[in-house]
Structures are given as structure tokens and as C-alpha cells.
N, C-alpha and C positions, 0 to 999 in steps of 0.2 A: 581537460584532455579532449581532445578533437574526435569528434565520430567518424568512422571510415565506413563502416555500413549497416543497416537495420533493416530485415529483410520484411518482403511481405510475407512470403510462406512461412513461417518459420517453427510450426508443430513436428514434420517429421527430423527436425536437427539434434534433436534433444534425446535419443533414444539410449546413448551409452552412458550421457551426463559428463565424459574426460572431454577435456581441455584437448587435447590429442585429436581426438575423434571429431570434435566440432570444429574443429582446425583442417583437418583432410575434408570434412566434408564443404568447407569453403576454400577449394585446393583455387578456384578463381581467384582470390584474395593475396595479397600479398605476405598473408600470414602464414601460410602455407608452406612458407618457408623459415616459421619460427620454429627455433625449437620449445619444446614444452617449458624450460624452466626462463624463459626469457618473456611467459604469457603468466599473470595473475588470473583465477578464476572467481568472478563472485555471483554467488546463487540468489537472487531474491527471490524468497515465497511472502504470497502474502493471497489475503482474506477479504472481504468486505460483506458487509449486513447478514453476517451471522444469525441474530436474532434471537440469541439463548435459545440455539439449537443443539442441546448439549447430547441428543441422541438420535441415532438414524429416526431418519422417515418410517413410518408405519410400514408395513407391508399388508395394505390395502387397494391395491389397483390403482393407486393414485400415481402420476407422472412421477412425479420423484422417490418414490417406493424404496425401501433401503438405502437411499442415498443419505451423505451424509454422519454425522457423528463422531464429538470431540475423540474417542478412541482409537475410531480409524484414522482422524487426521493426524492426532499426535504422533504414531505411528509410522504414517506417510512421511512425516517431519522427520522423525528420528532416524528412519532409513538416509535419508537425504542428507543428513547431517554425518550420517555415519562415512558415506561416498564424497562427501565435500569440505574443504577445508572452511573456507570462506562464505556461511550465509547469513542471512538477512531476514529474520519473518516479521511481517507488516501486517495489519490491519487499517483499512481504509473506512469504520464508524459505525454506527449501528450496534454494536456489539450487546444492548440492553433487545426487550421484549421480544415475544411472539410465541413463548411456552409456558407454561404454568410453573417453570425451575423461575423463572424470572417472578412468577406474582407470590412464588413463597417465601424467593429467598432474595429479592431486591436487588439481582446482578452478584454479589458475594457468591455464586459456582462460578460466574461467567468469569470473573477475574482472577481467581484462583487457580480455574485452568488453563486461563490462558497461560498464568506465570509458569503454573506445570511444564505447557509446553514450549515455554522459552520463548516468546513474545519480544521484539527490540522494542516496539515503539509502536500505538497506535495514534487516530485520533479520533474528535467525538462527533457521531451522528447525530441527528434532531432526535431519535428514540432515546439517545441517552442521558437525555433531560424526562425522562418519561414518571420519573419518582420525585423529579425538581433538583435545583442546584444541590441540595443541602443531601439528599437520597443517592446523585453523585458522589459527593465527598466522602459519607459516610464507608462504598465501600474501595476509593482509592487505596486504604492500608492495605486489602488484597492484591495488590495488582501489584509487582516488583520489576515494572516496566512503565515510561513517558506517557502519557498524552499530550500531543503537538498539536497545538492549535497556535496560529498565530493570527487573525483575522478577528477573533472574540476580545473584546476588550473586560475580564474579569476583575478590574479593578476596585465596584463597589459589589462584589458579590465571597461567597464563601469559596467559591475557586481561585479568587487572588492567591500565586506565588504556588498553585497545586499541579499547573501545566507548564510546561516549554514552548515557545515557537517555534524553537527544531533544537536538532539535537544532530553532533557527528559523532562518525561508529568511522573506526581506522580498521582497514584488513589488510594483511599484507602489503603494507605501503601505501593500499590503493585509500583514500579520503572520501567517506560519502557523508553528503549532507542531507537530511532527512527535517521536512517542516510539513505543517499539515492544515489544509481550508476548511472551514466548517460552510456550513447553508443559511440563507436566512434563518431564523429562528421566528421573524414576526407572519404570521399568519397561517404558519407552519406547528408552533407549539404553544400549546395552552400561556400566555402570560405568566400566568403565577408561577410556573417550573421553569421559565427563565431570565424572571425576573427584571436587573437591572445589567444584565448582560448589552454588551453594546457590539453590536456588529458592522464590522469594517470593509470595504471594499477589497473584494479576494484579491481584486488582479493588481491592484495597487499594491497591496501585502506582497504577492506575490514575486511582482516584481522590486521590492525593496530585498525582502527574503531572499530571491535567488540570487540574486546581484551580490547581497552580504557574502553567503557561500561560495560561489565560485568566484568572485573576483577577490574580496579581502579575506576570504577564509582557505581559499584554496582546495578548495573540495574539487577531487576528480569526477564523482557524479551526484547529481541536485536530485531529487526525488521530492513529490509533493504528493503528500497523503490526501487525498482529497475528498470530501461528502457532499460537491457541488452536483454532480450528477453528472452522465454519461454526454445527452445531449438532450432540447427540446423543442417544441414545436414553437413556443411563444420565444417573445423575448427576455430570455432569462440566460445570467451564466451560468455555463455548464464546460466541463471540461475541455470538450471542443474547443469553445470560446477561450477558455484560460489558455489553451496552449497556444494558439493564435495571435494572443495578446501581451504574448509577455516574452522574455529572455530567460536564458542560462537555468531553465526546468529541463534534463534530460529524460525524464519519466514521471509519469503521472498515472497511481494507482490510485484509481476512481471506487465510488461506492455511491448509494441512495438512491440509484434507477435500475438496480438488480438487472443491469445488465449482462448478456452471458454472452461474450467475446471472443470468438472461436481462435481469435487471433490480436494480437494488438495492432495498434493503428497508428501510424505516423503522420504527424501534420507538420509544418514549417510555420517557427516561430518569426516572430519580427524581424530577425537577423536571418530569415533564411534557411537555419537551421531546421535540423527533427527534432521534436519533442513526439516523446511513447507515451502512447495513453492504453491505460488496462483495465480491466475489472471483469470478476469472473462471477458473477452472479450473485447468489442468497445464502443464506442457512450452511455454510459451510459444504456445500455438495461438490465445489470442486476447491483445490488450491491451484494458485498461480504460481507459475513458477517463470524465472528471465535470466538468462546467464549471460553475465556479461566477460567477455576476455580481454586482459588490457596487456596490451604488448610496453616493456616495461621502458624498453630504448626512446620509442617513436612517439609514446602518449595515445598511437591508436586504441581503439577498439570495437569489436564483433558482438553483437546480442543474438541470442536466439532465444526463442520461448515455446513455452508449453501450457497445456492448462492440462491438470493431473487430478482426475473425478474419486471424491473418496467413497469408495462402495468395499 
């Protein structure tokens, strides 16, 4: 489906969450003139570098002070689900260390809540090699939700046949395809934890991946889970670069530079096109949330986003 427009502002859109309301408040648009049952609405929230943060921040004077905490987000989630027909929750990697629930219990809370709280698909951070391939697997049985990698070659390792390279989710007609980049792993992760893992060129991946999706698979939006990073100073890929360099990505939910994005950012792929790029910081202290509306006649459609702080 053909984008019609992705705005720069687009935090105050989001305020009623109706398909209605985000439609009058783009009365500019030619949508404007849909009626509500002739627009699909689909919600994606999503997450990145968590960090087995499974409880608010201290309340300590420290910047992040109550922020934060699987309770409150599951919560924020459940509301959103209760207002929405159609969403999406993502995680974009990291999802293992940086609490002591992680050094007790090897990620087994991290996975369980996430399936709690209804998780479609993540995919894996360099932390979550942090126990080694085998400390991975073991606590996959928790988790009743994908990991999308498609750039890891897992073939002589104990992850063969345990991940997808993507995975599609149908909602109301609408097809999204969902696949997901990992990071180098060499220089980045102790050897031993990742072993005989073979890492493949993202944007080459990338653009095979999205190309499958929307031209032979026919997915209405591509979406790439990504743990390449936000941007960087060297010469390295980073999401920037991937969206720059490839095709048929409509979104790219970023993670591993704890970036905190007041707003997403649109870059023009090889074709010209937008590609979204998101990511909303650390430790769960906000979710992301992108609404997309697809008018059902024409193939358009309107995004807006928000980023919704769990306090």
C-alpha cells in the first residue's frame, strides 16, 4: 500500500486514540472525507532494551525515579487493547541483563512476562547472549511468542530451527510483515556466548527480507525489528543507514543506543520513499506507540505516534 503522509509533529494526534478523531484532526487530508468504517486502524506498541527491568526505578533522586515497571506497562498495554481492535506489541532486543531478577533467574521472569503481557514478536539484542547460546535456549519454553532474526546464521549452533526471520500477523485485512536485524556480535560479545553464530550483512538481509514481504508476500506494512542502533559517529550500520539503503521497510523499530525519540523520524529510502525509524529509550520507562489508518478503497494511509511514559 502506497504512503500518503507521515507527519513530522505527530505527539499531539494521538490524544483520543479513534480512527474518527485522527482523521478530523488531518481534516487537510483527503481522508477527511472517509467515513470511519471504510479506514482500518492498527496500533503498534513496542519496547526496546528493557534490560530485566521488571520493577520501577527506585525512588532515589535519580533521573529516572519511579519510572518504569512490567506492572505498569502491562497495564498501559491492557488499556490500549481494551480502546483498540487491532495491535501489535514489539520488542526491538536487549530484553536479558541489567537487574539482579536476571542474575537469579537467567531471563525465565523476563520471558514469562513478557508472554503475560502478550508480546507478537521480538528480536535478540547482543545482551541476550549474555548467559551464551545454550542460556538462550534454555529459557525459549517461556516465551509463547517469535524471535525474528534474520541476518544470524544459526545453523551450527543450538538456536538452529528456535527463531524466524519474520513472521506475518493479518488484522482486519490489513498484512504486516514483521522480520528483525541483530548487531555484530564479534567484538561486541564475549566469543564463547556466541559461539559459531555467523553474522550476515543487515542491509543485504534486509533488503532480500523486505522485498519477500511486500512484493511476493504481499504485506500491506514491512516493519524491521531492529538492534543495529539508532545512529553513529564511525562508520558503522545503524538504522539511519539501513533505511537509506534499502527498499519496501515502512518502519523501523530500533533498539541498542537507548535512544529516547521524542518523535519518529522519516528518511527516504532508495526508491524515494519514507521509511520510520523509532525507538524509545531503556528499561521499559516509556512505550511506543504508531497508529497507522489504512483507507480500505484507495491502499492509502496516515500514521501518527506517540511515546506514552510508564509512571
Amino acid at each position: 500500500m502506497e504512503e500518503l503522509l507521515s507527519t513530522t509533529n505527530r505527539r499531539d494526534f494521538l490524544k483520543s486514540g479513534s480512527a474518527a478523531a485522527a482523521l478530523l484532526a488531518l481534516s487537510a487530508s483527503p481522508f477527511a472525507a472517509f467515513a470511519k468504517d471504510e479506514t482500518v486502524q492498527l496500533t503498534i506498541l513496542h519496547t526496546n532494551d528493557v534490560h530485566s527491568r521488571i520493577e520501577p526505578f527506585p525512588m532515589d533522586g535519580s533521573r529516572n525515579q519511579g519510572m518504569g515497571g512490567v506492572a505498569r506497562r502491562g497495564a498501559l498495554i491492557n488499556k490500549i487493547r481494551s480502546e483498540q481492535k487491532n495491535v501489535l506489541l514489539l520488542d526491538a532486543g536487549d530484553v536479558f541483563q541489567g537487574t539482579p531478577y536476571f542474575n537469579l533467574f537467567g531471563g525465565e521472569l523476563e520471558m514469562k512476562l513478557m508472554s503475560d503481557m502478550g508480546y507478537d514478536a521480538a528480536t535478540m539484542g547482543n545482551h541476550d547472549f549474555d548467559n551464551g547460546i545454550d542460556g538462550f535456549v534454555k529459557q525459549l519454553p517461556h516465551a509463547n511468542f517469535p524471535f525474528l532474526v534474520s541476518n544470524y546464521d544459526f545453523q551450527n549452533t543450538a538456536l538452529k530451527n528456535k527463531t524466524q526471520p519474520y513472521k506475518i500477523f493479518k488484522k482486519q485485512g490489513i498484512k504486516i510483515g514483521v522480520f528483525g536485524l541483530g548487531i555484530e556480535l564479534a567484538g561486541l560479545v564475549d566469543k564463547k556466548n556466541y559461539g559459531d553464530i555467523i553474522y550476515q550483512d543487515p542491509i543485504a538481509k534486509a533488503n532480500a527480507t523486505a522485498g519477500l514481504l511486500k512484493n511476493d508476500l504481499h504485506c500491506d506494512l514491512v516493519i524491521c525489528l531492529s538492534h543495529l542502533g539508532y545512529k553513529y559517529k564511525e562508520e558503522k550500520v545503524s538504522d539511519q543507514i539501513l533505511a537509506q539503503s534499502t527498499r519496501n521497510i515502512d518502519l523501523v523499530i530500533g533498539g541498542h543506543t537507548h535512544t529516547f525519540m521524542k518523535a519518529p523520524e522519516d528518511i527516504k529510502n532508495l526508491d524515494g520513499k519514507i521509511t520510520t525509524i523509532n525507538q524509545v529509550g531503556f528499561a521499559g520507562i516509556n512505550l511506543g506507540r504508531l497508529d497507522y489508518f489504512f483507507h480500505r478503497g484507495t491502499g492509502k494511509r496516515v500514521m501518527t505516534a506517540s511515546v506514552c511514559p510508564v509512571h
